[in-house]
C-alpha positions in Angstrom: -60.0 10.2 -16.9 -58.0 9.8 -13.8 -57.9 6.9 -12.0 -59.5 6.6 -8.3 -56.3 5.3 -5.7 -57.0 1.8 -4.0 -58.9 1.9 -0.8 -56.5 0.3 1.7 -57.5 -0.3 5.4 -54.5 -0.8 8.2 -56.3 -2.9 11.7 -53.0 -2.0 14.1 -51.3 1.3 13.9 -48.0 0.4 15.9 -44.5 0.4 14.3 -45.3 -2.3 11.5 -48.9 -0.8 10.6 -47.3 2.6 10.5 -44.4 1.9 8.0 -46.7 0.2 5.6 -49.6 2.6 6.1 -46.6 5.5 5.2 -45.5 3.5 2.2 -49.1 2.4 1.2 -50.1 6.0 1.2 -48.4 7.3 -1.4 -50.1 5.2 -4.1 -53.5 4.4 -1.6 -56.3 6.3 0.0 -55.0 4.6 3.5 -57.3 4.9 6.4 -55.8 3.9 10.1 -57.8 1.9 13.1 -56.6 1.1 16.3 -57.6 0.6 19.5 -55.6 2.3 21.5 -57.5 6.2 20.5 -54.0 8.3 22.1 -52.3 6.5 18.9 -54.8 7.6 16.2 -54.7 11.5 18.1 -51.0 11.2 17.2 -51.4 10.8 14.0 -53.9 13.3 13.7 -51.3 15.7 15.6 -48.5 15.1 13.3 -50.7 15.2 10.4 -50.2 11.7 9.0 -47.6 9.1 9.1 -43.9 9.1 8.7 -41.0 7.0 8.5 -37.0 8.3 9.6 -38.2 11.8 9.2 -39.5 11.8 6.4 -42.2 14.3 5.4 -45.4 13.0 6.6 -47.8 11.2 4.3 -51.5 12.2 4.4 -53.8 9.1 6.1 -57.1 9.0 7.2 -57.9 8.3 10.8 -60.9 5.5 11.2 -63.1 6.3 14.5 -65.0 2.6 14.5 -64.8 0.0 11.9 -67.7 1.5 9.8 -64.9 4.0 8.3 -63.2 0.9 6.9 -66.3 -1.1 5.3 -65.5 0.3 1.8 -61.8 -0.4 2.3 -60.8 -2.6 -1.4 -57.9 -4.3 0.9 -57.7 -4.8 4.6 -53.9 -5.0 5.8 -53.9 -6.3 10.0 -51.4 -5.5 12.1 -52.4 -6.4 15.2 -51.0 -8.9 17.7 -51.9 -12.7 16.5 -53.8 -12.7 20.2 -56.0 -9.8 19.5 -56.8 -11.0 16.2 -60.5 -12.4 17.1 -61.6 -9.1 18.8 -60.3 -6.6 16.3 -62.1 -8.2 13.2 -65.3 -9.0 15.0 -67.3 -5.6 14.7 -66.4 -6.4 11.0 -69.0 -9.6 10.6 -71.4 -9.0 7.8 -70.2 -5.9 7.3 -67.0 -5.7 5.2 -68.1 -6.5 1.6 -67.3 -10.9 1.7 -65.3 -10.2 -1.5 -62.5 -7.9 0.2 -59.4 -9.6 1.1 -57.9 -9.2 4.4 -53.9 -9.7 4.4 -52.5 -10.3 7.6 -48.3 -10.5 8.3 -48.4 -10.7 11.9 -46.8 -13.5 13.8 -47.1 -17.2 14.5 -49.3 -19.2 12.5 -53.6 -19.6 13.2 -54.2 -16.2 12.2 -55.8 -18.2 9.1 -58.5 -19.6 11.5 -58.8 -17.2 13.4 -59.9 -14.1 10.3 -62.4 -17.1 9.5 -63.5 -17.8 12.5 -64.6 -14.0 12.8 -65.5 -13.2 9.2 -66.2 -16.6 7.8 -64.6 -19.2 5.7 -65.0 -17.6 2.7 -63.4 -14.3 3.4 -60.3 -14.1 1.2 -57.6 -14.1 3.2 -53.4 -13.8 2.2 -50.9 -13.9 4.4 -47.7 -13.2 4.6 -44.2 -12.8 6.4 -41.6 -10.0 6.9 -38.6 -9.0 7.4 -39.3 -5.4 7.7 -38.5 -4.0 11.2 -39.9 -1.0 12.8 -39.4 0.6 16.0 -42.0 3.8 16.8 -40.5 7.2 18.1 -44.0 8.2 18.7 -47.6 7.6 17.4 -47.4 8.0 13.6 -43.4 7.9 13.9 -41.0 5.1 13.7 -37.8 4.3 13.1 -37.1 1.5 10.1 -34.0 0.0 8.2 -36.1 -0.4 4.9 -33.9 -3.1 4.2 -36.5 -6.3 4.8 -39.1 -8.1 2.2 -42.3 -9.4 2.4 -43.6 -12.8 1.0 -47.2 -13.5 0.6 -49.3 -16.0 -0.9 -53.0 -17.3 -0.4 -54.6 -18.2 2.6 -57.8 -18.5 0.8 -57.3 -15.7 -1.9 -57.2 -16.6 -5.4 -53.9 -16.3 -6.7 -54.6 -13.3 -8.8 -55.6 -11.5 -5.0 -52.1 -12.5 -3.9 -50.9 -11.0 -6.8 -52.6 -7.9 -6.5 -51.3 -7.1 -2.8 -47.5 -8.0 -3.6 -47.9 -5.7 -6.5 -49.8 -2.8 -4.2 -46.3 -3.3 -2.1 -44.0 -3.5 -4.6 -45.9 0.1 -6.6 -46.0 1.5 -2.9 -42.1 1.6 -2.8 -41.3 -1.7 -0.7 -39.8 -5.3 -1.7 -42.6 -8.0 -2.2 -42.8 -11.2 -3.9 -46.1 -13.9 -4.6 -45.3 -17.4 -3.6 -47.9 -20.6 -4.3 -47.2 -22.1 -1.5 -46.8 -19.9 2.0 -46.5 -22.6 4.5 -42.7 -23.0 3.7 -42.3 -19.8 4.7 -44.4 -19.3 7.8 -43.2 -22.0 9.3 -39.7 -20.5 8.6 -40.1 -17.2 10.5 -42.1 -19.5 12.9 -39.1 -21.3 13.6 -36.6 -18.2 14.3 -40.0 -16.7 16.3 -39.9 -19.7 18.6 -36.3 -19.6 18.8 -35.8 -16.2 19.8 -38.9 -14.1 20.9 -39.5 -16.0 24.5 -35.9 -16.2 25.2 -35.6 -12.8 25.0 -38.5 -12.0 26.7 -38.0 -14.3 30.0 -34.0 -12.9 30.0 -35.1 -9.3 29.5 -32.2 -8.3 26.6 -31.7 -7.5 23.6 -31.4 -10.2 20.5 -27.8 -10.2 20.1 -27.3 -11.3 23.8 -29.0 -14.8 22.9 -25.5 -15.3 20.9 -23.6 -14.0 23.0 -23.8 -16.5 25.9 -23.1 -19.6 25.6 -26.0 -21.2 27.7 -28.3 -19.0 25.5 -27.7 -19.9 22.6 -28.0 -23.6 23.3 -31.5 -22.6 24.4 -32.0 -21.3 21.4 -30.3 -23.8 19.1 -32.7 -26.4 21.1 -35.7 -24.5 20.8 -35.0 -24.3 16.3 -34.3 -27.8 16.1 -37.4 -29.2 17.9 -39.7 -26.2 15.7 -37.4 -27.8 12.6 -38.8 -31.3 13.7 -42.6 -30.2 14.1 -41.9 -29.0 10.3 -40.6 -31.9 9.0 -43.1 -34.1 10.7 -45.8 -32.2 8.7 -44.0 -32.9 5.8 -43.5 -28.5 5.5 -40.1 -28.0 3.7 -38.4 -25.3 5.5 -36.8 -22.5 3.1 -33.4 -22.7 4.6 -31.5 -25.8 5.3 -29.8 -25.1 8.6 -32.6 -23.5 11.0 -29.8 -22.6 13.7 -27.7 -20.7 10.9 -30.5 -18.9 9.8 -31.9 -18.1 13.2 -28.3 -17.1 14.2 -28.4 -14.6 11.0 -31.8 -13.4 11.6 -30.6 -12.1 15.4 -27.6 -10.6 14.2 -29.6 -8.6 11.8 -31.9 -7.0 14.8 -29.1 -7.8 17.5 -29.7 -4.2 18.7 -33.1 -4.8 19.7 -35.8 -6.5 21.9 -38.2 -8.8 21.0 -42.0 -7.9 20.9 -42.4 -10.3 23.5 -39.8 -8.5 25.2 -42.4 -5.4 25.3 -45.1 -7.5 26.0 -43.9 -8.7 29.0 -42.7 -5.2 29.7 -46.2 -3.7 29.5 -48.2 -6.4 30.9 -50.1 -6.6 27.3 -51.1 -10.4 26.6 -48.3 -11.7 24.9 -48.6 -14.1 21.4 -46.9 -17.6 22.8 -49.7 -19.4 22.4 -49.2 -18.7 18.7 -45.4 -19.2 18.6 -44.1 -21.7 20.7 -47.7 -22.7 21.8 -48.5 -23.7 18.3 -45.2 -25.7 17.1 -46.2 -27.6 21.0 -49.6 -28.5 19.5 -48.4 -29.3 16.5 -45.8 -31.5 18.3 -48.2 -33.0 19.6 -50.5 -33.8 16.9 -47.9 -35.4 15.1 -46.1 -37.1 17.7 -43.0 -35.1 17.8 -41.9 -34.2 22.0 -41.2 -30.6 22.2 -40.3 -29.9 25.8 -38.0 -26.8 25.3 -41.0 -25.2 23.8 -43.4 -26.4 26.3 -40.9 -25.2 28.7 -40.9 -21.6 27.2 -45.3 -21.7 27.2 -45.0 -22.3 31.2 -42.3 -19.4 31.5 -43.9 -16.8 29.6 -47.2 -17.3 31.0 -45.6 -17.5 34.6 -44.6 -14.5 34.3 -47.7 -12.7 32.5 -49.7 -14.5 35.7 -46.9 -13.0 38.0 -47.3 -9.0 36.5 -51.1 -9.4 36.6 -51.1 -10.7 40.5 -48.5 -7.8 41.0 -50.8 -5.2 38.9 -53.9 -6.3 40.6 -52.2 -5.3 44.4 
């Protein structure tokens, strides 16, 4: 007797949602959401999903939540600011027992899935260094050269097993850990180091290295994140944060920062979970973090700015 394919869900079809929906689809029943309706049409158009021209890969299209309530496994891949309003139409809905997994950026999207589903939703989450850049809806662009690390956020451990397995069996590079806080905090660090940067200078990553006032910026920015860490007694994976920020944007040197686009398109961008968080954690533990509270102010200058401007 055959066996029926895993149920997966993807909340977000952008350029990360769209190269694991493609992967997760040929070992998955993989139905898309999004918000934004021209993106799912795309994907209808192009008959699926597809990664560096590769032949598309069958998905469903979701038109409310309803068409994911019998999903086994809920990936999001929406911004860490639209995390609240994409997962509240799923309250008392989504059977308690499936597990939501969410790689996105920052760190609170914990609280957050709880805070719209409840505290006992299962939740695993995760970082990546997978990039994705979309040519058009259902199409991106990707190195496939990243990995993914995820552990429990309130999953058992078996759960956390389970989805780094469903990763590894759809083709991609996944590994369990007990303990993700380590490694949250670590992409946390390079996020706070290099997304806002980016974003207030309008350039690509590989410009932050390139000049020299830049750099310090960013150097600055990684050591006070560092110190946040170390006050919370979280043990970084890496033992030089500025080497391994300075490794991380030579890898994507090429390319902007989602904040970058944020900024770009007016959409609200996710400092309050990047350098906004390692500030309130600062401040909780009595670590002074005044690059980063100097990079909140910018960025939210400037989103102020382009909504007075839009509003004209």
């Amino acid at each position: 007797m055959e066996q029926s394919r895993p149920r997966v869900g993807i909340i977000g079809s952008g350029a990360m949602g769209t190269l694991f929906g493609f992967h997760l689809a040929s070992c998955c029943d993989v139905t898309m959401l999004d918000s934004n309706a021209s993106v799912l049409e795309g994907i209808q158009k192009h008959k699926g999903l597809s990664v560096n021209n590769a032949p598309a890969r069958a998905v469903r299209v979701g038109k409310t939540p309803r068409d994911l309530f019998g999903s086994n496994m809920v990936f999001l891949f929406v911004k860490a600011v639209d995390t609240l309003r994409a997962l509240r139409p799923f309250a008392g809905e989504l059977n308690p027992s499936t597990p939501i997994v969410s790689l996105q950026n920052g760190v609170g999207n914990e609280d957050a899935i709880k805070a719209a589903l409840g505290g006992a939703v299962p939740v695993v989450l995760g970082i990546t260094t997978e990039s994705s850049l979309t040519v058009k809806p259902g199409r991106v662009r990707s190195s496939e050269e990243g990995s993914t690390i995820v552990g429990s956020g309130g999953a058992s451990p078996a759960t956390s097993r389970a989805v780094a397995d469903l990763l590894i069996q759809s083709g991609l590079r996944a590994a369990v850990v007990y303990d993700i806080r380590p490694h949250l905090w670590g992409k946390l660090v390079a996020n706070a180091a290099i997304n806002a940067p980016s974003a207030i200078l309008d350039c690509v990553a590989g410009d932050l290295l390139r000049d020299p006032n830049a750099a310090r910026l960013c150097e600055a920015l990684a050591e006070e994140a560092a110190a946040v860490a170390s006050a919370l007694k979280i043990h970084l994976p890496y033992a030089n944060p500025w080497q391994y920020v300075s490794e991380v944007i030579a890898v994507g040197a090429d390319s902007k920062t989602s904040m970058a686009f944020d900024l770009e398109s007016g959409h609200p961008s996710e400092i309050d979970h990047i350098n906004g968080a390692v500030c309130a954690a600062g401040r909780r533990t009595g670590v002074e973090t005044p690059y980063n509270d100097t990079m909140v102010r910018l960025v939210k200058a400037r989103e102020a700015l382009h909504a007075e401007r839009k509003s004209k």
